[in-house]
N, C-alpha and C positions, 0 to 999 in steps of 0.2 A: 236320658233322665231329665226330668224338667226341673229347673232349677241347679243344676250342676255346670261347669266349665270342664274343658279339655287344655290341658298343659303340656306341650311336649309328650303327647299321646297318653296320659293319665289325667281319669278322669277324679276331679275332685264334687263330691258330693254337696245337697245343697245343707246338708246339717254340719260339714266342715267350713261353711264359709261365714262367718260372724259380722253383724255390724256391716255386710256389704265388700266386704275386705276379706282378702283372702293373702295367707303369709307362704310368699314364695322364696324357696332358700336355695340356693348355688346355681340360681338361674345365670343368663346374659341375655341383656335387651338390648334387640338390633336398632338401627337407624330408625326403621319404619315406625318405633314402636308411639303409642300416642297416647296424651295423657299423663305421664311418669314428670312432664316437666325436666327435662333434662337440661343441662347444664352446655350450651354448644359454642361457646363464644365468652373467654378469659381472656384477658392479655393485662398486662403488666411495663406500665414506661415509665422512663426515669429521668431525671435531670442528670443532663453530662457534664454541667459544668454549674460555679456556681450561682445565682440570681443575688446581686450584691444589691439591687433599690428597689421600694415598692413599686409592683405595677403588674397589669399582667403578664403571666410569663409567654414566653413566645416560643415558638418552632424552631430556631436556631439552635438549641441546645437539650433536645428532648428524643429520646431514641427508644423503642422497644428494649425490653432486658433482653439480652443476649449473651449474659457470664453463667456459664456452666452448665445449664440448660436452656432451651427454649421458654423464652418468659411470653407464650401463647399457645394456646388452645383453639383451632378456629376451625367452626365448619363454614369453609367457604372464607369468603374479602374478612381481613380484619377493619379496624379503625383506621382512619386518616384522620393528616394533622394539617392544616394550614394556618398558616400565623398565626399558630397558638388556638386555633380553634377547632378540637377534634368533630369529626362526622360519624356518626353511629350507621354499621354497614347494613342492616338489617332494621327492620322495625320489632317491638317487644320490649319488655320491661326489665331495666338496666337497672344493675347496681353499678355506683360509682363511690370509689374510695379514695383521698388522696393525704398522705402523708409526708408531712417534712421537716426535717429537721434543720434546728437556724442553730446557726456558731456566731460566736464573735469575741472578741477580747475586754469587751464592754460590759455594763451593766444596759437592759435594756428593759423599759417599763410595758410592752409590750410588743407582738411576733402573732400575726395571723397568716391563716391558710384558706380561703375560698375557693367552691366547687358557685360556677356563674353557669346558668341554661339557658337557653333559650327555647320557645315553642314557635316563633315567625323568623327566625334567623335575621334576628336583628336587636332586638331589647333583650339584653342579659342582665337578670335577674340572682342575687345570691342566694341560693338552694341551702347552701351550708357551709358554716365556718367555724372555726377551729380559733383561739387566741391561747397566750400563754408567756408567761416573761422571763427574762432569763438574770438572774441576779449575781451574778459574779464579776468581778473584776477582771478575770481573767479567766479566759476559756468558758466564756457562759455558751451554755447548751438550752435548748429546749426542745421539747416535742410538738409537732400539732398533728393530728389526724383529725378529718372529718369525713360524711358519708352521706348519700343521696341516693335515691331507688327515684330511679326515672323513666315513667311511661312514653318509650318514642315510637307515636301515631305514625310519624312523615321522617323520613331521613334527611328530605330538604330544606326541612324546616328546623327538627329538634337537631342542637346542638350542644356541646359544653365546652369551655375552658375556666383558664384555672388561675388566679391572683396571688400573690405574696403582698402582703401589709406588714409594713415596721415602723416600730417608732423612732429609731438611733443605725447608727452602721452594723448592724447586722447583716447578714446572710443566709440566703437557702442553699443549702449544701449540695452539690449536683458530684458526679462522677460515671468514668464509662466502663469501672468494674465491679462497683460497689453499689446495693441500691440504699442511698442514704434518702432522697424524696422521689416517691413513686406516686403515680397514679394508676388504678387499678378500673377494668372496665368488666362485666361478667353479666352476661345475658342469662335472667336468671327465670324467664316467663316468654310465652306468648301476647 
């Protein structure tokens, strides 16, 4: 039939297909399939312990989630981390997420979170950042999340890490069972 497709050996008609699009229900799409933009490449890391002064945060205390489930999804190498400057393992178009949460016993007039890139592995640049303050005497809390979609051309080249800004003794809250500041990576394009 000209203008029709074959699906798991039925043929669908070209007067069933609308707009170009055709609506397939309780399929499964293999590996090979192309086009659908699949999703091949999440991971999820956290702070182990806590980041007590502004600067950027480094590799010492940064680990994949690993409480209760597998905090990755990877087809093939994940991410690496070198003094605080992750490597993207694959080239495509990155979502980059990073959320943290700051404590302290203070009031403090301000609390940010930067996502830094670079595209020559050398000048980091701030992609996106997050501020927020924490107004209590005691036990002041605040939130930041921020978020960046980043086209990585060159894996040798594009890179990210990640800052903490404060303006008083605060803290980023880190731990190695709880995800209290994560950074999230998720290959979301070719």
């Amino acid at each position: 039939m000209a203008g029709s497709i074959r699906v798991a050996g039925h043929t669908i008609a070209e007067h069933d297909i609308a707009n170009d699009k055709v609506d397939i229900k309780n399929a499964t799409l293999g590996d090979s399939v192309a086009g659908f933009g699949l999703i091949r490449n999440v991971e999820l890391w956290r702070l182990t312990a806590n980041v007590t002064s502004a600067g950027d945060i480094t590799t010492s205390n940064i680990e994949r989630d690993d409480t209760y489930s597998a905090g990755s999804v990877l087809a093939g190498s994940g991410m690496t981390i070198s003094s605080g400057v992750f490597s993207f393992p694959t080239t495509g178009v990155w979502y980059i997420e990073a959320r943290g949460a700051v404590a302290s016993n203070e009031i403090s007039l301000y609390n940010g979170l930067q996502i830094k890139t670079t595209t020559d592995n050398s000048s980091y640049n701030t992609a996106a950042i997050s501020y927020d303050s924490a107004y209590s005497a005691s036990q002041a809390r605040a939130a930041l999340i921020c978020h960046k979609i980043f086209n990585v051309t060159n894996v040798s080249t594009h890179k990210v890490k990640f800052n903490f800004d404060t303006a008083t003794n605060q803290f980023l809250q880190g731990s190695t069972s709880v995800n209290y500041t994560t950074f999230m990576f998720m290959r979301v394009g070719d």
